[in-house]
N, CA, C and O atoms as a DFTB+ gen file, in Angstrom:
312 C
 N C O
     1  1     -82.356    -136.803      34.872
     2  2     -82.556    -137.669      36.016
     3  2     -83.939    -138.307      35.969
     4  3     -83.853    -139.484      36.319
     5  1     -85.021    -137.993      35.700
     6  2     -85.795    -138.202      35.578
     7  2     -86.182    -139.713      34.874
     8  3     -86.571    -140.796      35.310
     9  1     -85.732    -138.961      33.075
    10  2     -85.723    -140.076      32.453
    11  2     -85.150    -141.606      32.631
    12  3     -85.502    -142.671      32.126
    13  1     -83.920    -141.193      33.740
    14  2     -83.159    -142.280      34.090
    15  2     -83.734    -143.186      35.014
    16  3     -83.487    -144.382      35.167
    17  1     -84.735    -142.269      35.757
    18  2     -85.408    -142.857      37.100
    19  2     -86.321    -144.113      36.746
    20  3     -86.446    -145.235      37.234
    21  1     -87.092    -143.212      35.340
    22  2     -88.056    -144.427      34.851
    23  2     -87.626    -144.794      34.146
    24  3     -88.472    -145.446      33.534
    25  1     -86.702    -144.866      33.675
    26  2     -85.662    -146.336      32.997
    27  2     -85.286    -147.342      34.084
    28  3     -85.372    -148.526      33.760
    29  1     -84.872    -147.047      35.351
    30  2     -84.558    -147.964      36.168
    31  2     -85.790    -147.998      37.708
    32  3     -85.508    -148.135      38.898
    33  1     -87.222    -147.804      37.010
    34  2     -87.763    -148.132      38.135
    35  2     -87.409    -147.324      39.397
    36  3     -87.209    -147.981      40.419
    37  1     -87.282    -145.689      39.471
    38  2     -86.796    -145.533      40.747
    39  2     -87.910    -144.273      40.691
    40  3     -87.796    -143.341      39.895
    41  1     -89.023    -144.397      41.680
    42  2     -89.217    -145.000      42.842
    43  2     -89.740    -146.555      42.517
    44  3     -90.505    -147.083      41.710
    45  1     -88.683    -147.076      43.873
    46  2     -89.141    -148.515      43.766
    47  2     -88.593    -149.387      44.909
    48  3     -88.052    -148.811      45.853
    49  1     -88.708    -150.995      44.901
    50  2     -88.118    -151.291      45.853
    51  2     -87.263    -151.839      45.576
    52  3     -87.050    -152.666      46.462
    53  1     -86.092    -151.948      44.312
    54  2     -84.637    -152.501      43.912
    55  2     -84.043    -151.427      43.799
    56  3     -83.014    -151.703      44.415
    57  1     -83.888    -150.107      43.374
    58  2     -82.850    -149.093      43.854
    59  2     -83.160    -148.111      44.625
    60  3     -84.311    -147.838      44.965
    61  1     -81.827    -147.318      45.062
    62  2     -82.010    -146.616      46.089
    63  2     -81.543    -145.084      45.426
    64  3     -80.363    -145.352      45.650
    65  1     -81.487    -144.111      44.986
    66  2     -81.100    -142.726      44.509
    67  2     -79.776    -142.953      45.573
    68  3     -80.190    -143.496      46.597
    69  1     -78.500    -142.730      45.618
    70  2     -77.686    -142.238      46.654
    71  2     -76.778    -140.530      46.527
    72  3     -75.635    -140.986      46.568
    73  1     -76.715    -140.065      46.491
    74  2     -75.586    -139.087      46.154
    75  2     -74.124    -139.233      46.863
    76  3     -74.169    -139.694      48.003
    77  1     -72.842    -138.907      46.355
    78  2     -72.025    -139.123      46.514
    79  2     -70.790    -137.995      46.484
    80  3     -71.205    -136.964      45.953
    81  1     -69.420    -137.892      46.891
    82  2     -68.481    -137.115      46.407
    83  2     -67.357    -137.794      45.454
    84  3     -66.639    -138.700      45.878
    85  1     -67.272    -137.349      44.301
    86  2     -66.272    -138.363      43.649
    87  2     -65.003    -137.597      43.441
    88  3     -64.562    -136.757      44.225
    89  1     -64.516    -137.927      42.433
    90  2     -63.007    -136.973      42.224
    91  2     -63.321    -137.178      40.411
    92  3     -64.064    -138.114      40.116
    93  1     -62.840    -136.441      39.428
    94  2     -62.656    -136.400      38.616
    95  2     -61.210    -136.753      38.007
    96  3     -60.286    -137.069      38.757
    97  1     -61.098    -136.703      36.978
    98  2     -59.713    -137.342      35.925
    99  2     -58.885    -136.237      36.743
   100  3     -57.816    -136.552      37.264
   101  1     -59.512    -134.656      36.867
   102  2     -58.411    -134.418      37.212
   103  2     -58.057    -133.870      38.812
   104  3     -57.162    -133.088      39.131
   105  1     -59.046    -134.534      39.688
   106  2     -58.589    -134.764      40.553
   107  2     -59.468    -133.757      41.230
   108  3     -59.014    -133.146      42.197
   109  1     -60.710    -133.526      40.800
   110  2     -61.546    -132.159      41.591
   111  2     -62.978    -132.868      42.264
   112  3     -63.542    -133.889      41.870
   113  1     -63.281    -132.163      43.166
   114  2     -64.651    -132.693      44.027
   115  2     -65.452    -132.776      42.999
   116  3     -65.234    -131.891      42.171
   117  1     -66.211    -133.426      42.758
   118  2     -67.474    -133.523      41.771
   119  2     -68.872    -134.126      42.266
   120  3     -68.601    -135.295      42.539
   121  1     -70.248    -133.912      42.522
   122  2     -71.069    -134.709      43.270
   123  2     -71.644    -135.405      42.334
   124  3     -71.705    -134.927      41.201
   125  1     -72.089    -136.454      42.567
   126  2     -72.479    -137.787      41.286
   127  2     -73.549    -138.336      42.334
   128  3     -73.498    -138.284      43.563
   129  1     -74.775    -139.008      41.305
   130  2     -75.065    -139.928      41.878
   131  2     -75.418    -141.028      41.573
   132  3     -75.444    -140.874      40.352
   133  1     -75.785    -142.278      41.773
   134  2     -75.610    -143.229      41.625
   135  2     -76.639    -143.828      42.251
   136  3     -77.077    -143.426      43.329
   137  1     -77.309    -145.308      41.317
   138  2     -78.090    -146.376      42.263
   139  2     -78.096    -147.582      43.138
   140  3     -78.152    -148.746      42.744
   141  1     -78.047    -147.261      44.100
   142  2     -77.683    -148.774      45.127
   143  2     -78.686    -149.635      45.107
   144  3     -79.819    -149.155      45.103
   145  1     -78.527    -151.088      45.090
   146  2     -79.748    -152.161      45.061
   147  2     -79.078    -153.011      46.338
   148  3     -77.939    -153.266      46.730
   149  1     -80.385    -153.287      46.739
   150  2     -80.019    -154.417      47.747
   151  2     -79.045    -155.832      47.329
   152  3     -78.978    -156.426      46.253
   153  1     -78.449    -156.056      48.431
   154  2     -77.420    -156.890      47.701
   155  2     -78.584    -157.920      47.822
   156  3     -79.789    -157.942      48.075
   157  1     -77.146    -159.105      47.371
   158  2     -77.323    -160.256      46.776
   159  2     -76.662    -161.128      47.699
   160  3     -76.232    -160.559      48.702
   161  1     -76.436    -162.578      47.607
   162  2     -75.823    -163.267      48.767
   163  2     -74.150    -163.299      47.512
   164  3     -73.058    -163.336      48.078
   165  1     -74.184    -163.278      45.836
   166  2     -73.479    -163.332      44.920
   167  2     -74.171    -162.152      43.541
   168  3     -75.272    -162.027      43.004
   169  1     -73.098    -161.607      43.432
   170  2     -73.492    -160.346      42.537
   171  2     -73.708    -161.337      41.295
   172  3     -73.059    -162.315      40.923
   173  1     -74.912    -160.692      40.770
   174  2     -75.176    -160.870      39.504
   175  2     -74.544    -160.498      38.105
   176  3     -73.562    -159.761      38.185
   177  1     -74.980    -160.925      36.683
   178  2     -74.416    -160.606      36.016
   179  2     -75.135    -159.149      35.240
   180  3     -76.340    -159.346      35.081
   181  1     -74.725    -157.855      34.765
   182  2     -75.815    -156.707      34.224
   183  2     -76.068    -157.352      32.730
   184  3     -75.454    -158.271      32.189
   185  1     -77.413    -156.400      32.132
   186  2     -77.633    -157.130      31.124
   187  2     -76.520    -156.191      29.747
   188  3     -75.790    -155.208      29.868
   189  1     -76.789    -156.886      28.767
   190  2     -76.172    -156.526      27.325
   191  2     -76.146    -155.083      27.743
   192  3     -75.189    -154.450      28.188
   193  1     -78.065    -154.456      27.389
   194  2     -77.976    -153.167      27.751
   195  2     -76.990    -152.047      28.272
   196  3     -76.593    -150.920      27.975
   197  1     -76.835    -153.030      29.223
   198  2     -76.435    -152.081      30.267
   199  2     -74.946    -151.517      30.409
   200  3     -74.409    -150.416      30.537
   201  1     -74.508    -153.062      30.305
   202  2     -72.729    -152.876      30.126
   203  2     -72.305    -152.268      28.853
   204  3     -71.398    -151.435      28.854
   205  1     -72.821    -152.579      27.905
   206  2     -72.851    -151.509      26.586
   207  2     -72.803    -149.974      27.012
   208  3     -71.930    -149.182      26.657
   209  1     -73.955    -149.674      27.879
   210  2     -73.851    -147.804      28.055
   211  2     -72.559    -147.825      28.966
   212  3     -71.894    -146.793      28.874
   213  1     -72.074    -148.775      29.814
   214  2     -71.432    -148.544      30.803
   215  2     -69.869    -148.016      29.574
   216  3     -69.330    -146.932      29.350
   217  1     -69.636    -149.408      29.064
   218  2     -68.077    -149.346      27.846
   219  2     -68.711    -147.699      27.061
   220  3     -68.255    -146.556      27.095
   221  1     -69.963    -148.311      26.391
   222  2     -69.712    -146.697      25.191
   223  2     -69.069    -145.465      26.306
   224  3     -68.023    -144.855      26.086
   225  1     -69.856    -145.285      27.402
   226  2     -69.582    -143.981      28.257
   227  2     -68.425    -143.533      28.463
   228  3     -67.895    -142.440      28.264
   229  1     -67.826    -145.242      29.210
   230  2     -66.177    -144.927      29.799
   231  2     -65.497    -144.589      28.376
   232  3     -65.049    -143.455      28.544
   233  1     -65.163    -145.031      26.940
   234  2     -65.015    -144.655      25.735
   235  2     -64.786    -143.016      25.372
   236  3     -63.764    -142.416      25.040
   237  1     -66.355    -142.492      25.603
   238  2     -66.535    -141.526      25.657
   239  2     -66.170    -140.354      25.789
   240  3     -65.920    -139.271      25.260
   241  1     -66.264    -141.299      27.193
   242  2     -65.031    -139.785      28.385
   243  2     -63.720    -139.983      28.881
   244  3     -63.148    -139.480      29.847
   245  1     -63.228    -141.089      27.755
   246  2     -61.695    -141.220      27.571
   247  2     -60.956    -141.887      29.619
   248  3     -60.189    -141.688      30.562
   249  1     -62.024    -142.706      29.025
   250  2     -61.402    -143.372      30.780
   251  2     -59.853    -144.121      29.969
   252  3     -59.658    -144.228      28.759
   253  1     -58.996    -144.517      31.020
   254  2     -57.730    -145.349      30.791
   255  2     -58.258    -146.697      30.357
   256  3     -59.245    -147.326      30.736
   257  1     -57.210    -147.000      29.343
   258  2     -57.253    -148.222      29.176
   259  2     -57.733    -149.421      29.732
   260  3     -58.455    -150.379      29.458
   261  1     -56.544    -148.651      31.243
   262  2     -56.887    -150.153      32.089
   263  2     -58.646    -150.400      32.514
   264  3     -59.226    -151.484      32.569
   265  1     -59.174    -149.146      32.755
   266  2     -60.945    -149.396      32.616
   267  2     -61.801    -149.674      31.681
   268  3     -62.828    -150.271      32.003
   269  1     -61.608    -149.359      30.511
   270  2     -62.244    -150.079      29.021
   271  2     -61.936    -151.370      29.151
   272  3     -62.853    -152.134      29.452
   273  1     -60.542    -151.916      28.948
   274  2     -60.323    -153.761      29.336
   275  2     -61.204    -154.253      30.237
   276  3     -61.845    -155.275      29.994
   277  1     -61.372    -153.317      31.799
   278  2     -62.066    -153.957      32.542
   279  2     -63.550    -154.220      32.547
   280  3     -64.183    -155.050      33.199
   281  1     -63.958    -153.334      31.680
   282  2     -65.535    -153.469      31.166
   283  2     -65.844    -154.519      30.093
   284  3     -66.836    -155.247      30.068
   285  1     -64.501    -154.468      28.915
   286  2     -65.009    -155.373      28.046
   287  2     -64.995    -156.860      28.476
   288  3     -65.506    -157.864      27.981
   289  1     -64.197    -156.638      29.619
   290  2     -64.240    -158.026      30.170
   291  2     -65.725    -158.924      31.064
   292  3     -65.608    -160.045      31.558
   293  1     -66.831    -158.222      31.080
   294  2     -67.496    -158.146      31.905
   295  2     -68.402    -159.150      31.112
   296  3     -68.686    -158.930      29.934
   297  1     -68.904    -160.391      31.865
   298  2     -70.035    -161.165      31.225
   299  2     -71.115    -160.528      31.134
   300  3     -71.302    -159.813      32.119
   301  1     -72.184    -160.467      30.104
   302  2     -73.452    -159.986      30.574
   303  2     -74.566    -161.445      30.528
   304  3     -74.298    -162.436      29.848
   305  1     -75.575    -161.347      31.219
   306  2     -76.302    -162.487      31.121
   307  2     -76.927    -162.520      30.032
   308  3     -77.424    -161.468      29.629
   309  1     -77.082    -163.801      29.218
   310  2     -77.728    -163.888      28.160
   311  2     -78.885    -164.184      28.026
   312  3     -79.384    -164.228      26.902
């Protein structure tokens, strides 16, 4: 967590640390957390970076199909 923090600037004033309850593949409580940024009036595009860790991850951990398509589909800004 740490390392992640100062990869994304947190403490700061574009994300927020949140914690959350999610569900897993197979369907169990799991706590995750995640960074919230202030919106936007129109969501932006993430960079190369980023959507890259996002696809390798989902890959990874054997997300469905239908979520790999939906990542590779994702513009990143150039």
């Amino acid at each position: 967590m740490l390392r992640l923090n100062l990869t994304e600037g947190v403490p700061g004033k574009v994300y927020s640390p949140t914690w959350l309850e999610m569900y897993d593949v197979g369907g169990q409580t799991v706590r995750a957390m995640t960074y919230v940024a202030e919106g936007n009036e129109s969501d932006g595009c993430p960079s190369l970076r980023y959507i890259t860790l996002l696809r390798d991850g989902a890959r990874a951990h054997g997300l469905p199909t239908k979520w790999l398509q939906m990542l590779e589909s994702v513009v990143h800004v150039e």
